[in-house]
N, C-alpha and C positions, 0 to 999 in steps of 0.2 A: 956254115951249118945252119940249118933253119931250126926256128923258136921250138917246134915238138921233135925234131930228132935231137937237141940241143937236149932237151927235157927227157927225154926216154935215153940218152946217155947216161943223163946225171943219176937217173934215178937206180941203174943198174949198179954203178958206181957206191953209192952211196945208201942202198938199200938196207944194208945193216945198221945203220944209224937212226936219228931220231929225222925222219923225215915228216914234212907236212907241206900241204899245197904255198905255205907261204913262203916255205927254204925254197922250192925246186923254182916257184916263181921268178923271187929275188938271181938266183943265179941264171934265169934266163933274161932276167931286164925285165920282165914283165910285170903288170899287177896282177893279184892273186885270180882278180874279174876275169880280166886278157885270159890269161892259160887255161883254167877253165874253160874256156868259149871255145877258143883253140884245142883244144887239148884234146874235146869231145867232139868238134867237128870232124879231127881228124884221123881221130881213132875207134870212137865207138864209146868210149869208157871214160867214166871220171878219174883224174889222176889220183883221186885217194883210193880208189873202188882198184883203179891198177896197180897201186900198192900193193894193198890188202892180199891181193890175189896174185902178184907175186910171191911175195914172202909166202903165202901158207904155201903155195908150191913146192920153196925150197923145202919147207918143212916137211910138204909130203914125202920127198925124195929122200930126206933123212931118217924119218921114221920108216920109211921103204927099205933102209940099211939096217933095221933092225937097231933104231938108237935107243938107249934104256929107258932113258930119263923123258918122258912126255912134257913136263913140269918145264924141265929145262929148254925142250926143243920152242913150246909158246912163250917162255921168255926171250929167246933168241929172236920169234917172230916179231914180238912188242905185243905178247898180249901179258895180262896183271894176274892170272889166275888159268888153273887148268879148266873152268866152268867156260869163260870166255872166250877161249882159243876151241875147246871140242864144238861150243857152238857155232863161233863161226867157221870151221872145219868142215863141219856136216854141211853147212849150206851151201858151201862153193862145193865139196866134193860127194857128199849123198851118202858120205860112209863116217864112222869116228877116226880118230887118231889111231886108238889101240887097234884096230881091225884091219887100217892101213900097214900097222907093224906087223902086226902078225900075218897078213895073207898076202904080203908084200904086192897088192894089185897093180897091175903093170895095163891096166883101163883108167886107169885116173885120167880124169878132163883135164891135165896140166896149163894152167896157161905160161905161155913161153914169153921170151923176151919178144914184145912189138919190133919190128921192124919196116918203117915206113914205105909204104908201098903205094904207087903212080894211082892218085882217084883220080875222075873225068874232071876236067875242069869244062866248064862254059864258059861262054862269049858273053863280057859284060857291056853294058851299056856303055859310053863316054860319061865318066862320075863329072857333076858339077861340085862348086867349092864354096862351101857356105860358113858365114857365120853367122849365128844365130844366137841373140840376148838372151836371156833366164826367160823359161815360162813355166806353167806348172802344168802338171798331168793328171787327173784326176779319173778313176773308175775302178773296176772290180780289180784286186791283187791276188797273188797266191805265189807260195813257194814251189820253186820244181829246181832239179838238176837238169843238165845240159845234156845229159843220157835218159834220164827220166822228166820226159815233159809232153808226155801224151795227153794233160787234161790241157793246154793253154787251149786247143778246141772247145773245149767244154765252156771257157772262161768267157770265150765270145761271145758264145749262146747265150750266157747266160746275161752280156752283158749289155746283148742286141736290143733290148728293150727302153736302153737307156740312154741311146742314143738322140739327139736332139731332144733329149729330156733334163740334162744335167745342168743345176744351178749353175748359173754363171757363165752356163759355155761361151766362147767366144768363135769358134768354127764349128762344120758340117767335117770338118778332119778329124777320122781318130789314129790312134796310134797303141801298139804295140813295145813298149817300154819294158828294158831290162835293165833293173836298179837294185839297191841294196844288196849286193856282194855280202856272202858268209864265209870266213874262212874253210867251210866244209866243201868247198867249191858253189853251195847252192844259190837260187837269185832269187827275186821276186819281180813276176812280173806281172805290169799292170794291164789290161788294156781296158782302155781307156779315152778322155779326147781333153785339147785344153782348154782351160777355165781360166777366168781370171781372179779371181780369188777362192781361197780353200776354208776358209772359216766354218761356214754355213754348212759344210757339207753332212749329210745325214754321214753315221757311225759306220753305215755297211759300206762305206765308198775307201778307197784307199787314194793315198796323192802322193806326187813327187816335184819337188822342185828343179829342175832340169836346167844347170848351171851355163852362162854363156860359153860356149865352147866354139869352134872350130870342124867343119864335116867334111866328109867326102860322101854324096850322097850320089847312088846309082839306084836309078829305077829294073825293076825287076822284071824278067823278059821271060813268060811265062805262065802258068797257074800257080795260082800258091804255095800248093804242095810242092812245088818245088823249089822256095825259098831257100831251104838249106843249102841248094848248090850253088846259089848266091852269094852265100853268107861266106862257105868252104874255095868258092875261088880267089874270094876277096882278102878272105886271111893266109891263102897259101900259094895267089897266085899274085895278084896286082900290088897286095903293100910290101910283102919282099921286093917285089921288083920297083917301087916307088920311090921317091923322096922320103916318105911320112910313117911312121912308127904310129900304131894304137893309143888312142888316150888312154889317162885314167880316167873314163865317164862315160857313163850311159852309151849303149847306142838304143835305137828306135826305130821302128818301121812305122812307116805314116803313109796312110791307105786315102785315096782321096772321095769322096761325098758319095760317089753315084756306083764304091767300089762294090760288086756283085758276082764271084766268080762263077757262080751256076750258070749268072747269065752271061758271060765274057767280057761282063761291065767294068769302068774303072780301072786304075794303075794303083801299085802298091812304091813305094820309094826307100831302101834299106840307107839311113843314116848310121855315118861310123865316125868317132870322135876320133881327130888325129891330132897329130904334132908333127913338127919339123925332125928327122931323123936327124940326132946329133952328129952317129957316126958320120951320115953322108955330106955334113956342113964342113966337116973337120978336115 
């Protein structure tokens, strides 16, 4: 069974409980980072956001039976209060609780149990195997989810200016860095280029120190825009079938000096931190 039908198992399973991206993680092997990344390549949605949206489901179809108690049914979902369950009620479904009980509406956008279904995969490049000492990452950050990350364009623009300007650089290479992991599945990413020292850095800059690790690094065969099918074959196609399990650490995309995609210029390189797969040593 693979990492997100493993995860959309558990989470059917276990739905009535006290679940968080860090249980359904743990019971897939994974870190909370990994499933995340996963989770949303290969479904569309953040695994607390598919929580969410389950449970008020069930809920809708309970109060679609005409259940009395509203109070009761948002404790059963996990929310604290009737305020915080009608609001988030309304957002996913456009109607309140009581309106759903009483006009028992049989249009509700239900979302149903995910069931993993065949995406394209693409032809990836032959990965090389690097390991690469500590260095640090230094330039503009921002928070996004793995569902919601339609500004890291914006992030570039904004950061295009600052390129061969940055105290300390030590390359014409920048990079693309996903760090700091929040249990709410969210990251922060940088982009940015590496520096050799962080001290100095003006307030508006953000940094990361990017620990010795171990890669699998495939160059990316395409326009940018199509990065993601990169990212999505590599977690559901070449590392199941690999030796090597997902680190816990960063991965990076690293764009080389002259990269230009308007003009057809340049190669991008998607780095992924790995390890040796226990199970397949064993």
């Amino acid at each position: 069974m693979r990492n997100i039908e493993r995860a959309l198992w558990y989470i059917e399973l276990e739905l009535g409980s006290n679940l968080d991206l860090g249980r359904v993680a743990q019971h897939c092997k994974l870190s909370s980072f990994a499933l995340a990344r996963l989770f949303a390549l290969s479904t569309g949605w953040s695994v607390m956001r598919y929580i969410r949206a389950r449970r008020l489901s069930q809920a809708a179809l309970t109060l679609r039976r005409g259940a009395p108690d509203i109070l009761q049914v948002a404790l059963d979902a996990g929310y604290g209060s009737h305020e915080a369950f009608t609001r988030a009620f309304c957002d996913l479904f456009g109607r309140t609780p009581k309106q759903v009980r009483e006009h028992k509406d049989e249009n509700l956008p239900l979302v149903e149990p995910l069931r993993m279904k065949e995406r394209k995969l693409i032809t990836l490049s032959e990965p090389r195997f690097e390991t690469r000492s500590e260095f640090f990452i230094a330039g503009l950050g921002e928070r996004f989810t793995f569902d919601k990350n339609e500004g890291i364009v914006g992030l570039w623009q904004a950061f295009a200016p600052y390129i061969e300007r940055m105290p300390d650089q030590i390359s014409t290479w920048t990079y693309g860095l996903c760090c700091n992991p929040a249990e709410d599945g969210s990251f922060e990413y940088i982009a940015g280029t590496e520096v050799s020292r962080v001290d100095d850095l003006p307030a508006v800059f953000r940094h990361f120190r990017v620990p010795r690790q171990n890669y699998a690094v495939f160059r990316h065969l395409g326009h940018i825009s199509t990065i993601h099918q990169t990212f999505f074959s590599i977690f559901n196609h070449w590392l199941p079938e690999s030796e090597y399990e997902l680190a816990d650490a960063p991965e990076f995309e690293q764009y080389s000096a002259d990269f230009e995609p308007s003009q057809g210029k340049g190669y991008v390189e998607v780095w992924i931190p790995i390890a040796r797969n226990q199970a397949a040593d064993s």
